[in-house]
PDB file of N, CA, C, O and CB in Angstrom:
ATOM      1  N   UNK A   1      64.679 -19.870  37.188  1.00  0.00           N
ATOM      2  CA  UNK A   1      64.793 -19.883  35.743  1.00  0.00           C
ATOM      3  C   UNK A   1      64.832 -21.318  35.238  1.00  0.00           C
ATOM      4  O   UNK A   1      65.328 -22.177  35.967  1.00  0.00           O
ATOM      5  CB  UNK A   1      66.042 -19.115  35.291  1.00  0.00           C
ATOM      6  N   UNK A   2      64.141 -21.777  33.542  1.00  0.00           N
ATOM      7  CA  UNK A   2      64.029 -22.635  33.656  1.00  0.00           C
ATOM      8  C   UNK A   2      65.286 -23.243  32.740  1.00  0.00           C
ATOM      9  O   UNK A   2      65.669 -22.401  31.928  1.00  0.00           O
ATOM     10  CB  UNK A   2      62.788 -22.818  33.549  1.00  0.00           C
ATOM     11  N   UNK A   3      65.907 -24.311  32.685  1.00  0.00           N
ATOM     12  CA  UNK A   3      66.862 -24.624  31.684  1.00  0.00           C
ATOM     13  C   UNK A   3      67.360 -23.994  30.526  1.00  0.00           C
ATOM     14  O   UNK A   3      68.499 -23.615  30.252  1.00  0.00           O
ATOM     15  CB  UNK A   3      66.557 -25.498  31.301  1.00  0.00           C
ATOM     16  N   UNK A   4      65.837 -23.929  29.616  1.00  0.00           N
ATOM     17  CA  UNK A   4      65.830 -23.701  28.220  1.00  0.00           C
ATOM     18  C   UNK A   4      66.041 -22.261  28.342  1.00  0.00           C
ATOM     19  O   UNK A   4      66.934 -21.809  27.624  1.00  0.00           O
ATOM     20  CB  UNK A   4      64.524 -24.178  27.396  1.00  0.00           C
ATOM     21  N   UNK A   5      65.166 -21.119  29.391  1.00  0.00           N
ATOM     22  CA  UNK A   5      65.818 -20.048  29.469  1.00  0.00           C
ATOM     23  C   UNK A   5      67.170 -19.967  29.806  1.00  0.00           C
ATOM     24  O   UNK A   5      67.343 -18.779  29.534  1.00  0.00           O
ATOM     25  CB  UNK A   5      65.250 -19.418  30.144  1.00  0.00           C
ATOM     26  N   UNK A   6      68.002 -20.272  30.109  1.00  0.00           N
ATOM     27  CA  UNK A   6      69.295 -20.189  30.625  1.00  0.00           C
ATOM     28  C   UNK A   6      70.152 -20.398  29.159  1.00  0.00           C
ATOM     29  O   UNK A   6      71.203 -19.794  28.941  1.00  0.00           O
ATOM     30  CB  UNK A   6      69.574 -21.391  31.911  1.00  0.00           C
ATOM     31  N   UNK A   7      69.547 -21.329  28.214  1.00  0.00           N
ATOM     32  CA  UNK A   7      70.375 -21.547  27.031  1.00  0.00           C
ATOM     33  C   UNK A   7      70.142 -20.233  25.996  1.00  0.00           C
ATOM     34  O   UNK A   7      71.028 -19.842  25.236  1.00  0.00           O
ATOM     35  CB  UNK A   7      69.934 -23.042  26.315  1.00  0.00           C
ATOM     36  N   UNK A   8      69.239 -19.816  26.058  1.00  0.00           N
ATOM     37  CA  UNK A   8      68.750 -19.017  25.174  1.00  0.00           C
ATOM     38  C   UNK A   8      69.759 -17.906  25.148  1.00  0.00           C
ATOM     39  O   UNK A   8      70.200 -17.360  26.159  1.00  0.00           O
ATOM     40  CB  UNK A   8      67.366 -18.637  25.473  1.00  0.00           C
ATOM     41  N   UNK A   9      70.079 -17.624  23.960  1.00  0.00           N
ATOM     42  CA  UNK A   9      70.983 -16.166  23.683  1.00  0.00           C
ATOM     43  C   UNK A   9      70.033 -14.948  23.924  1.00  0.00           C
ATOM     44  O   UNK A   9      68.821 -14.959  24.140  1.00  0.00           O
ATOM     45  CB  UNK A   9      71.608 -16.023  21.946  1.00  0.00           C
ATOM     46  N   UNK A  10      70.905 -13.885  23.831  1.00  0.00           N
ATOM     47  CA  UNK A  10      70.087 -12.665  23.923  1.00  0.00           C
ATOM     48  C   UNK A  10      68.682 -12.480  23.279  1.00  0.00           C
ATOM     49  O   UNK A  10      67.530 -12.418  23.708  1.00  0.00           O
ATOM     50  CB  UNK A  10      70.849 -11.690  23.414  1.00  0.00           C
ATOM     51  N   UNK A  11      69.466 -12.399  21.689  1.00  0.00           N
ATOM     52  CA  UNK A  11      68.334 -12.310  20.858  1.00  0.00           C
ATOM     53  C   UNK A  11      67.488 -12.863  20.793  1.00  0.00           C
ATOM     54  O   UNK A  11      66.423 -12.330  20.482  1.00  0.00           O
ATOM     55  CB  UNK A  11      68.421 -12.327  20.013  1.00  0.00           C
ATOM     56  N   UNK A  12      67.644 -14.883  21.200  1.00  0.00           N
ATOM     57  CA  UNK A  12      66.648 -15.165  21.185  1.00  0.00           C
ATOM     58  C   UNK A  12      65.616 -15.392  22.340  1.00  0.00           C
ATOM     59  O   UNK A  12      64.811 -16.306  22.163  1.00  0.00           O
ATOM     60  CB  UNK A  12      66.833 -15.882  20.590  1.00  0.00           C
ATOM     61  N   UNK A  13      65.539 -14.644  23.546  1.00  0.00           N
ATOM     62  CA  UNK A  13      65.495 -14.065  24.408  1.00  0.00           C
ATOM     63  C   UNK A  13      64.762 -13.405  23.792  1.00  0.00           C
ATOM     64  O   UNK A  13      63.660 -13.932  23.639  1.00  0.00           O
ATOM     65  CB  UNK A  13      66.407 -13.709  25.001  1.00  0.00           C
ATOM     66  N   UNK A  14      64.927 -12.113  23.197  1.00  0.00           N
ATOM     67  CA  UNK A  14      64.614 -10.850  23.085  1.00  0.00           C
ATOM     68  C   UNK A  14      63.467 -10.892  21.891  1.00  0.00           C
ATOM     69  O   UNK A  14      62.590 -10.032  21.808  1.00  0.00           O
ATOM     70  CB  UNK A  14      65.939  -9.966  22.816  1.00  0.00           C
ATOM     71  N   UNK A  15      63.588 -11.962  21.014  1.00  0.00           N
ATOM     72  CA  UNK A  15      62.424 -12.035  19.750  1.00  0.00           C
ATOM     73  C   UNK A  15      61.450 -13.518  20.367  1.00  0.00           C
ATOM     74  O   UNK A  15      60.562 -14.192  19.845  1.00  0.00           O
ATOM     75  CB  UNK A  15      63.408 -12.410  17.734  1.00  0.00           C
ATOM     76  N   UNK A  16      61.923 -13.557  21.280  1.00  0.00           N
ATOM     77  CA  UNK A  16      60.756 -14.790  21.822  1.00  0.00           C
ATOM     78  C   UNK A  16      59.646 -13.766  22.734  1.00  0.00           C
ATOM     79  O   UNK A  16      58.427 -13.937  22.721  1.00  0.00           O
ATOM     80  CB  UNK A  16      61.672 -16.313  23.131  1.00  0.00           C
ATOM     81  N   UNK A  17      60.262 -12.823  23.410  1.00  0.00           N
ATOM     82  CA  UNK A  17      59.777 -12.081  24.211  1.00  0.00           C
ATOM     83  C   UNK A  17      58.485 -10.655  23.434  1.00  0.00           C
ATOM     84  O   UNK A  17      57.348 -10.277  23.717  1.00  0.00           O
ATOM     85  CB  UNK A  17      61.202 -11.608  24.930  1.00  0.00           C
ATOM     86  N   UNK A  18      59.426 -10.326  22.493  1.00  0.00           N
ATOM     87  CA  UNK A  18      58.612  -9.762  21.139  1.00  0.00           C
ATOM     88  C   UNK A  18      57.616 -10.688  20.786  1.00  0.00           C
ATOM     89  O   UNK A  18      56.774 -10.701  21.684  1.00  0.00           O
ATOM     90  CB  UNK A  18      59.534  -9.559  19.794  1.00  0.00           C
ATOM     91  N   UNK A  19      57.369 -11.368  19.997  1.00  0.00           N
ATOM     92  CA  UNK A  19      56.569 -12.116  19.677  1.00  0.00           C
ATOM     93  C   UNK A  19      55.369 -13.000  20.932  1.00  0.00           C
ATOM     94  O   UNK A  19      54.325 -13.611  20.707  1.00  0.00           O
ATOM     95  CB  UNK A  19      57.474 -12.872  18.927  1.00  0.00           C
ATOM     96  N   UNK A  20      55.966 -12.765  22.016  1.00  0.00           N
ATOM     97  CA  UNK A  20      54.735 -13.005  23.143  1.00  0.00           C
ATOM     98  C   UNK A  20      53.694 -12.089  23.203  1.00  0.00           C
ATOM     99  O   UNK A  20      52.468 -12.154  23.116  1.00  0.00           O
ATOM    100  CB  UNK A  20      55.209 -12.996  24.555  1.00  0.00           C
ATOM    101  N   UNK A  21      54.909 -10.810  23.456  1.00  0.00           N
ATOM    102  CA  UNK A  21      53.712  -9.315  23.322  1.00  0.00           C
ATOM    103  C   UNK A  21      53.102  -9.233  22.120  1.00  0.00           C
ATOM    104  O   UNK A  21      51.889  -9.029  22.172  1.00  0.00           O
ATOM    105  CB  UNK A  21      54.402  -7.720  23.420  1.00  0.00           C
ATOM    106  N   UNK A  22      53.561  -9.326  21.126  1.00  0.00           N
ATOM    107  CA  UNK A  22      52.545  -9.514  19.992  1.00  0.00           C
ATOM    108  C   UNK A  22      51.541  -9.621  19.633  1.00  0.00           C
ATOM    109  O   UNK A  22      50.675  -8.887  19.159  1.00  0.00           O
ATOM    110  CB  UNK A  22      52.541 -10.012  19.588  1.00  0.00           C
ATOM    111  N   UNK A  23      51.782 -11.726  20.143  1.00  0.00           N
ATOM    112  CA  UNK A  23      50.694 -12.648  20.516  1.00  0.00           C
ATOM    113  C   UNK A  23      49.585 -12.050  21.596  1.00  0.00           C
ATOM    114  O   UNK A  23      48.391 -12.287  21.415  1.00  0.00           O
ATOM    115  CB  UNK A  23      51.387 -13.939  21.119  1.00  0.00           C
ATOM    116  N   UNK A  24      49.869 -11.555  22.309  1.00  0.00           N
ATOM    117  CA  UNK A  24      49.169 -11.063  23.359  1.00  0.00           C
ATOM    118  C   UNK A  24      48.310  -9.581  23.496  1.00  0.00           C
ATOM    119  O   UNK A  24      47.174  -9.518  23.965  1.00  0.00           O
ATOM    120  CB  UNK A  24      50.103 -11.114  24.238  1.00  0.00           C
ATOM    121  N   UNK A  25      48.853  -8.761  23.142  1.00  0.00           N
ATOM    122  CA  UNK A  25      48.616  -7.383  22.336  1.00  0.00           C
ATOM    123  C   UNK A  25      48.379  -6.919  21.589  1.00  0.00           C
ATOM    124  O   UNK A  25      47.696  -5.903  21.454  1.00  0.00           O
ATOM    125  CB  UNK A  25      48.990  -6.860  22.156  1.00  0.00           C
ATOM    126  N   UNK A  26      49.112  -7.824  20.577  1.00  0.00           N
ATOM    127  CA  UNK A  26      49.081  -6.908  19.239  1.00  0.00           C
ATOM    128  C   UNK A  26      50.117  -6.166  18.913  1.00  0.00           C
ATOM    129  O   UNK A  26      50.957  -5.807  19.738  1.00  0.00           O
ATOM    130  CB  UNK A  26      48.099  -5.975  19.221  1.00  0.00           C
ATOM    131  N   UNK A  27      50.149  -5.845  17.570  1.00  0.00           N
ATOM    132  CA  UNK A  27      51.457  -5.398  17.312  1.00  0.00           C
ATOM    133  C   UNK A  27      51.397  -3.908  17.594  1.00  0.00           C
ATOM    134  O   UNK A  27      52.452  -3.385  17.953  1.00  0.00           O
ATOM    135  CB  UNK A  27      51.935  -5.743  15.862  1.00  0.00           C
ATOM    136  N   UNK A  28      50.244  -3.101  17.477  1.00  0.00           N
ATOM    137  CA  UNK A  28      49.900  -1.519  17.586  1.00  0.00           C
ATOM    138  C   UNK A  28      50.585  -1.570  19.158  1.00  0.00           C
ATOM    139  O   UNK A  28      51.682  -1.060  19.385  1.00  0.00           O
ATOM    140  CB  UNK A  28      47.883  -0.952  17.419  1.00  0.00           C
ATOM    141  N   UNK A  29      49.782  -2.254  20.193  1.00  0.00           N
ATOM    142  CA  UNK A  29      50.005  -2.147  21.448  1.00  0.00           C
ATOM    143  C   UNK A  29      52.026  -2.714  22.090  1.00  0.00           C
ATOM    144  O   UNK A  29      52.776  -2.140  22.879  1.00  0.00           O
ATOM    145  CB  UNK A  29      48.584  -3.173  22.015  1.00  0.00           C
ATOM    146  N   UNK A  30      52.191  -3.793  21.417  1.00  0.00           N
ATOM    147  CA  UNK A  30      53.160  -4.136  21.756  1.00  0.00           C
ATOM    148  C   UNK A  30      54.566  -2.973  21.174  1.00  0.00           C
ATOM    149  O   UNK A  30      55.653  -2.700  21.682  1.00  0.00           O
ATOM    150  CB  UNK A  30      53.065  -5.566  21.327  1.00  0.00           C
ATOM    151  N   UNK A  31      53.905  -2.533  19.935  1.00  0.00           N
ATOM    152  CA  UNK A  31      55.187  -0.700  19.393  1.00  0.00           C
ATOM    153  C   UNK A  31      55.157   0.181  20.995  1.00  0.00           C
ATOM    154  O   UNK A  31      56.052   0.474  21.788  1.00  0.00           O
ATOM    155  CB  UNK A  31      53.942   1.052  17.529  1.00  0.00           C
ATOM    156  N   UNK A  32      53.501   0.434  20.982  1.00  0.00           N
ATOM    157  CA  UNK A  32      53.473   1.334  22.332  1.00  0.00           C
ATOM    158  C   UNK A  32      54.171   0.965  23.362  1.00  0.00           C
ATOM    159  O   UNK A  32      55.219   1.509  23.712  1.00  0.00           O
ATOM    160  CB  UNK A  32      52.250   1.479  22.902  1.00  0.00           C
ATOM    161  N   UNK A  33      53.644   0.032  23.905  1.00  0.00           N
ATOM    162  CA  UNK A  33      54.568  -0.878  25.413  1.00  0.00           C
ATOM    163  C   UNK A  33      55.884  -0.731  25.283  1.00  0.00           C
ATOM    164  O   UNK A  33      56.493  -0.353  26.284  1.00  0.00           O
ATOM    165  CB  UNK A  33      54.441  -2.699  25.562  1.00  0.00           C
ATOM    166  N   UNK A  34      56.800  -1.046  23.771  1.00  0.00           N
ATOM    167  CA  UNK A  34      57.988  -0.852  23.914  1.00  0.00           C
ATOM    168  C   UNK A  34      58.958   0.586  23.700  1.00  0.00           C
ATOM    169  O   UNK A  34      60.140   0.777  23.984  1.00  0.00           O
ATOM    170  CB  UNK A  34      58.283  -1.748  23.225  1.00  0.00           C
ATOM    171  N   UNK A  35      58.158   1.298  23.216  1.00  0.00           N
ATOM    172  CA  UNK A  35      58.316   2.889  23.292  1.00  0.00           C
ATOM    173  C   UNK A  35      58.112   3.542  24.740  1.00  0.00           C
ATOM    174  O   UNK A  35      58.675   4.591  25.052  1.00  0.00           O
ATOM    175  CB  UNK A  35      57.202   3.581  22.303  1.00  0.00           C
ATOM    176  N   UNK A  36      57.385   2.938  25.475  1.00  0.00           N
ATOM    177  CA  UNK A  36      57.038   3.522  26.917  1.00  0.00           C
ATOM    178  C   UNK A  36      58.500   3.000  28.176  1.00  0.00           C
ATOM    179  O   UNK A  36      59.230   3.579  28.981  1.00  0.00           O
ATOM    180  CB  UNK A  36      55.182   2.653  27.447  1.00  0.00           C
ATOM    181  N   UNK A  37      58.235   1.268  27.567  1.00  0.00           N
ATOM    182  CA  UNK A  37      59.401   1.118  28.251  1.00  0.00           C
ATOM    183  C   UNK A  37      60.984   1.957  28.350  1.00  0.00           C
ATOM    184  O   UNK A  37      61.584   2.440  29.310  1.00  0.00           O
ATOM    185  CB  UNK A  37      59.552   0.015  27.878  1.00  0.00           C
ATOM    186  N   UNK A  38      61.288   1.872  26.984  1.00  0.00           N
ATOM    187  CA  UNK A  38      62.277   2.789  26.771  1.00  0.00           C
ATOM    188  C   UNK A  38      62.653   4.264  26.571  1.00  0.00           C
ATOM    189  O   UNK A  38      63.654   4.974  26.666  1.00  0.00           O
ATOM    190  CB  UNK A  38      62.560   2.443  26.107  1.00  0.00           C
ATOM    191  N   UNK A  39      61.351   4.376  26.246  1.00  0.00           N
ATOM    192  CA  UNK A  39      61.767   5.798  26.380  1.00  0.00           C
ATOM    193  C   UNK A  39      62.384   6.579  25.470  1.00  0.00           C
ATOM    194  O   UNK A  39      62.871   7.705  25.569  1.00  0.00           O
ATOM    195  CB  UNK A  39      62.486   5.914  27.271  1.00  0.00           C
ATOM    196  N   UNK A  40      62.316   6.002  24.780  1.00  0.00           N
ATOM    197  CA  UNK A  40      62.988   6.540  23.274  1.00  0.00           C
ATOM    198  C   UNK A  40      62.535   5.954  22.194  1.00  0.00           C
ATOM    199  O   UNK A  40      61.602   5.160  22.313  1.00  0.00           O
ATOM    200  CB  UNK A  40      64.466   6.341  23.089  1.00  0.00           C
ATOM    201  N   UNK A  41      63.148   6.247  20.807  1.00  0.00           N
ATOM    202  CA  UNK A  41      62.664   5.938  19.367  1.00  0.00           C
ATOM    203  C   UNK A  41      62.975   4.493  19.755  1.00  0.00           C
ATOM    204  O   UNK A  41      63.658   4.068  20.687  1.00  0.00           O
ATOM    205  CB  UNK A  41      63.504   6.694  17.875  1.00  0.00           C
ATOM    206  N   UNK A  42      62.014   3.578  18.402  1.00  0.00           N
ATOM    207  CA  UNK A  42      62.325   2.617  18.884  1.00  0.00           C
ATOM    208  C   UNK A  42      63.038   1.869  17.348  1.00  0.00           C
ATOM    209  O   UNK A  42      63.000   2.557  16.328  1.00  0.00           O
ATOM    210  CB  UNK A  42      61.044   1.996  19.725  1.00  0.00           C
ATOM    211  N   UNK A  43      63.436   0.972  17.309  1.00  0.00           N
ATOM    212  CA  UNK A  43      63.965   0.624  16.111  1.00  0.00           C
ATOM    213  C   UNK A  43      62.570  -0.056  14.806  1.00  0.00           C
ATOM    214  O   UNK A  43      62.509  -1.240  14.478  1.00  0.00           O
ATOM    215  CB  UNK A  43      65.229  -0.582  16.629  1.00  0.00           C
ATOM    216  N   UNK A  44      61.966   0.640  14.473  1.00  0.00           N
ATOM    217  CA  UNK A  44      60.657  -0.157  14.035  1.00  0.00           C
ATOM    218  C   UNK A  44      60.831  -0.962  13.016  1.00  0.00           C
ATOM    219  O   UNK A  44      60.213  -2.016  12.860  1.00  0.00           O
ATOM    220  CB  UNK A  44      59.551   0.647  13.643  1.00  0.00           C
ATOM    221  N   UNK A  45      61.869  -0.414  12.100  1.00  0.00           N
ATOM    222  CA  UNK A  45      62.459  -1.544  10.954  1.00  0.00           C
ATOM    223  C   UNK A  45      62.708  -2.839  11.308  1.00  0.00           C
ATOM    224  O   UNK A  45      62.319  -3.853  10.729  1.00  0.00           O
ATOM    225  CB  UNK A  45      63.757  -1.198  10.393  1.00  0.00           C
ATOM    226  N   UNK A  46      63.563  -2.723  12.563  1.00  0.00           N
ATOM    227  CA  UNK A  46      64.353  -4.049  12.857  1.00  0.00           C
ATOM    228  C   UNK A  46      63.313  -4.901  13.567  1.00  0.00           C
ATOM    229  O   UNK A  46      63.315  -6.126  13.442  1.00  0.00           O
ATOM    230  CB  UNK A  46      65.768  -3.837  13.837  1.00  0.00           C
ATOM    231  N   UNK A  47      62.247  -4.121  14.462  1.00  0.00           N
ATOM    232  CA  UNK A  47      61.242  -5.121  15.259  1.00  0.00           C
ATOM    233  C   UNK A  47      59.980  -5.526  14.275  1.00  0.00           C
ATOM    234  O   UNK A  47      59.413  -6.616  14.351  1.00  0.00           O
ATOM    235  CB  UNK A  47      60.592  -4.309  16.742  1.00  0.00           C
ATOM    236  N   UNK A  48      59.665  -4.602  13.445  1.00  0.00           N
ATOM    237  CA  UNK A  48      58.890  -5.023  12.040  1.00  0.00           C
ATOM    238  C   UNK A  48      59.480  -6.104  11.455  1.00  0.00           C
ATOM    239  O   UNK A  48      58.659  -7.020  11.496  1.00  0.00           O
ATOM    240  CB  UNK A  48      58.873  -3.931  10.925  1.00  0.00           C
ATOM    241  N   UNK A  49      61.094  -6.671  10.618  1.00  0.00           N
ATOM    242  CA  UNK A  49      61.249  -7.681  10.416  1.00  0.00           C
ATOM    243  C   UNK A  49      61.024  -8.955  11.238  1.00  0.00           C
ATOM    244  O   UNK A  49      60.632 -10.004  10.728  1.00  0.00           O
ATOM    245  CB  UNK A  49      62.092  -7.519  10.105  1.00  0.00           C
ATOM    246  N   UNK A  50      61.303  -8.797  12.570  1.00  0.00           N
ATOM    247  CA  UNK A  50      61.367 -10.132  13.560  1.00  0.00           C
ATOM    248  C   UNK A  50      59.977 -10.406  13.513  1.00  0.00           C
ATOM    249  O   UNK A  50      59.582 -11.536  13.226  1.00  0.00           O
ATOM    250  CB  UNK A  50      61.960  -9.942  15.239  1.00  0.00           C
ATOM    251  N   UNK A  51      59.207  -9.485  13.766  1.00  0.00           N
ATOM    252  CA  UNK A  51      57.335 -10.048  14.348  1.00  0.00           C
ATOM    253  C   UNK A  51      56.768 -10.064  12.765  1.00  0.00           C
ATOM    254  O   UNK A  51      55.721 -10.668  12.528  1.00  0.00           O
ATOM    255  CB  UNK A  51      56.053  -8.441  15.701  1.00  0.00           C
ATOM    256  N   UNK A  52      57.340  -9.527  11.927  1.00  0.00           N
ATOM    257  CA  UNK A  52      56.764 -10.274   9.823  1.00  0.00           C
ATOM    258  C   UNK A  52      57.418 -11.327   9.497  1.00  0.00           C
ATOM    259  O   UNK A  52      57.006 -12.170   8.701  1.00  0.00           O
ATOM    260  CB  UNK A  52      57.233  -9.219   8.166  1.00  0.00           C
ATOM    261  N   UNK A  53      58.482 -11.360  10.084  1.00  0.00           N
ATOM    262  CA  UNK A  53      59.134 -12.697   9.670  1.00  0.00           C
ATOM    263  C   UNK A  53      58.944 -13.990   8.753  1.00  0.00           C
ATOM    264  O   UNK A  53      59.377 -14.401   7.676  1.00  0.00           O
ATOM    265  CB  UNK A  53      59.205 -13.151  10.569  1.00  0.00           C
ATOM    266  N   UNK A  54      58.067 -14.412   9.752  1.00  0.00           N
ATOM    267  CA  UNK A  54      56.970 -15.289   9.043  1.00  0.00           C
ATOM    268  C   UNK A  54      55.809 -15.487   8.235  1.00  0.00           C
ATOM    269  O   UNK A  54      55.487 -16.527   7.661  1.00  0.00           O
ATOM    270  CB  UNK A  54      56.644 -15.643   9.543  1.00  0.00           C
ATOM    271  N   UNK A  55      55.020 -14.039   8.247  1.00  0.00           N
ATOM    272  CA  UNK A  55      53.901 -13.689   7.691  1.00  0.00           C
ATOM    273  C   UNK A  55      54.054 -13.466   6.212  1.00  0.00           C
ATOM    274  O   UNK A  55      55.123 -13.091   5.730  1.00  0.00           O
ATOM    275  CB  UNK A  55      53.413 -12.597   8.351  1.00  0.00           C
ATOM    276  N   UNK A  56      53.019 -13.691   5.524  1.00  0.00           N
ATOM    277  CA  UNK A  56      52.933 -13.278   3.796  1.00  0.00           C
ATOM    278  C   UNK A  56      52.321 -11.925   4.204  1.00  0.00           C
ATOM    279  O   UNK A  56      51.653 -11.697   5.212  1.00  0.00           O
ATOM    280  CB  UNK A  56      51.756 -14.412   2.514  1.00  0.00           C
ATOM    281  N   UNK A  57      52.707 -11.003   3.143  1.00  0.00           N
ATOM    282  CA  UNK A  57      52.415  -9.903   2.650  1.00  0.00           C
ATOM    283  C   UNK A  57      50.548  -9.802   2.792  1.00  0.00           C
ATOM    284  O   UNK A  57      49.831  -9.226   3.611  1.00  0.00           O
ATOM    285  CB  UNK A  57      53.138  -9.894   1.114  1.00  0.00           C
ATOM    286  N   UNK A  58      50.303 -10.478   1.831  1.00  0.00           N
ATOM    287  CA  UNK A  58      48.698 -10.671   1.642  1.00  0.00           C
ATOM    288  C   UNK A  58      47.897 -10.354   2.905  1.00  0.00           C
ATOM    289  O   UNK A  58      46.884  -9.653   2.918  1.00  0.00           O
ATOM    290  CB  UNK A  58      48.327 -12.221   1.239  1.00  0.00           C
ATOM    291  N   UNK A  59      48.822 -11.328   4.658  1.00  0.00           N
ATOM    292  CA  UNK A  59      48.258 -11.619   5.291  1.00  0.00           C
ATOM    293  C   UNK A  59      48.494 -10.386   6.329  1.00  0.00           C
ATOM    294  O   UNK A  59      47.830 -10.277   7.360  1.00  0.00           O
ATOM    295  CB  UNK A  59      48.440 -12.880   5.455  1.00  0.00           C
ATOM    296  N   UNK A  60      49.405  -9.568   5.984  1.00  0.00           N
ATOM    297  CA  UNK A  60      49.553  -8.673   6.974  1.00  0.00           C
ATOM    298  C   UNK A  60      48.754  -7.267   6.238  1.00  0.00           C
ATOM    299  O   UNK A  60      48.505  -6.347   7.018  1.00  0.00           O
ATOM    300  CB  UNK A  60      51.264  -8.527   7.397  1.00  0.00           C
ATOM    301  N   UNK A  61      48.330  -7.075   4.691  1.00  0.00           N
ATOM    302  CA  UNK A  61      47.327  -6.906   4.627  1.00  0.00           C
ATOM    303  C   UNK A  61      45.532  -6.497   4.668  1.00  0.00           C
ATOM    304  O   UNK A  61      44.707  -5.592   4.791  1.00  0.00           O
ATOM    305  CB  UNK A  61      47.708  -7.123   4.630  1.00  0.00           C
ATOM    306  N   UNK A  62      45.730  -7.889   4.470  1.00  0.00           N
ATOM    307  CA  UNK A  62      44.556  -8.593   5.025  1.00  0.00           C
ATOM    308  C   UNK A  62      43.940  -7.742   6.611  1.00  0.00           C
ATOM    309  O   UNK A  62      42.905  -7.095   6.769  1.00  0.00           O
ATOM    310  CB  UNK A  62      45.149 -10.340   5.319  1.00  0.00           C
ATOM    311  N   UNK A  63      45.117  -8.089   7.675  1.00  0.00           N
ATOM    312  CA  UNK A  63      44.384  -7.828   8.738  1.00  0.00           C
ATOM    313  C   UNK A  63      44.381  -6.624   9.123  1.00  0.00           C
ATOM    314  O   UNK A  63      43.598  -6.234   9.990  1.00  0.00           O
ATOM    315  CB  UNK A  63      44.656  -8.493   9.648  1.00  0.00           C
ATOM    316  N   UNK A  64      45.641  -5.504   8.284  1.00  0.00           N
ATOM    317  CA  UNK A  64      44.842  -4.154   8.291  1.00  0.00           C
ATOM    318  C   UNK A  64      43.864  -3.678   7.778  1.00  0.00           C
ATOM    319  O   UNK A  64      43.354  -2.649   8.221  1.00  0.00           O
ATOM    320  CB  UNK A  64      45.322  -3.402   8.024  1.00  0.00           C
ATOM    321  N   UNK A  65      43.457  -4.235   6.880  1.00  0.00           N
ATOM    322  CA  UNK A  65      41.954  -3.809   6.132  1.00  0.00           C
ATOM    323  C   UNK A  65      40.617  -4.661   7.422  1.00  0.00           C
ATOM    324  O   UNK A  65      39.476  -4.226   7.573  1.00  0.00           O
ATOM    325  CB  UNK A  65      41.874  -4.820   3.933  1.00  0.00           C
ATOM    326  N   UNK A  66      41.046  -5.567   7.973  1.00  0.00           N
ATOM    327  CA  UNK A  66      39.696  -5.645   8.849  1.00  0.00           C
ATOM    328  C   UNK A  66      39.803  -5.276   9.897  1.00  0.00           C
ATOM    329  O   UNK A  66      38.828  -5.246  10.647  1.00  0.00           O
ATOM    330  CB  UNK A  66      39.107  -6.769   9.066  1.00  0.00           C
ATOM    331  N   UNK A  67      41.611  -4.685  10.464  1.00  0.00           N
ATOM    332  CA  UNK A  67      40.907  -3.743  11.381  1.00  0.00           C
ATOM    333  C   UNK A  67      41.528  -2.291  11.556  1.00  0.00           C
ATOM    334  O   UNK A  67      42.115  -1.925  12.574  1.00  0.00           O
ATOM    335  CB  UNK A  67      40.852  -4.395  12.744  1.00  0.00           C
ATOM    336  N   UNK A  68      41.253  -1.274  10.071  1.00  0.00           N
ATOM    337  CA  UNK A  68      40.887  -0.040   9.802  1.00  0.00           C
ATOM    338  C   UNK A  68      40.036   0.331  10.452  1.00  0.00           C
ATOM    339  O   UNK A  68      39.044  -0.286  10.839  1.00  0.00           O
ATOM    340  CB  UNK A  68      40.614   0.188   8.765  1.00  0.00           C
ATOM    341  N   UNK A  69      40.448   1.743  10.700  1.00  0.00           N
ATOM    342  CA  UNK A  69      39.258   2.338  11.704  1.00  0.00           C
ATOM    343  C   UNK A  69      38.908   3.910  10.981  1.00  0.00           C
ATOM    344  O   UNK A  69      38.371   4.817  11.617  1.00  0.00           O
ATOM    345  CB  UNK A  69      39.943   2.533  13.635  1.00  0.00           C
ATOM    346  N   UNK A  70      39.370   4.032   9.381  1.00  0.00           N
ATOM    347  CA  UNK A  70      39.321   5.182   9.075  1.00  0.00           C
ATOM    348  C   UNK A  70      38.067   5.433   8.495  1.00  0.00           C
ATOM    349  O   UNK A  70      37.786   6.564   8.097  1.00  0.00           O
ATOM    350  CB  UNK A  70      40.316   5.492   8.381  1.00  0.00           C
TER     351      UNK A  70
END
């Protein structure tokens, strides 16, 4: 383990780790992955604020309209 992991609190642990899968997946895929892991409902409110956090409205949006599939 490396230093900076060792300092890291849970959470931020836990929303650094969110936001990798994200980055990496996507947010459709990264809901799934974490519903599979657990096995149960998942908190979508609370993991919707952490991974919008940063984003404008416009922009989250935005990238459902280019990638609608209806």
């Amino acid at each position: 383990m490396t230093d900076s992991t060792q300092t890291m609190s849970d959470t931020q642990l836990r929303l650094k780790a969110l936001l990798t899968l994200k980055k990496e997946l996507g947010i459709a895929d990264t809901l799934r992955f974490l519903a599979r892991v657990h096995q149960k409902s998942t908190k979508y409110v609370e993991i919707s604020h952490q991974i919008y956090a940063e984003q404008q409205l416009n922009e989250i949006f935005a990238r459902v309209k280019q990638n609608w599939q209806g």
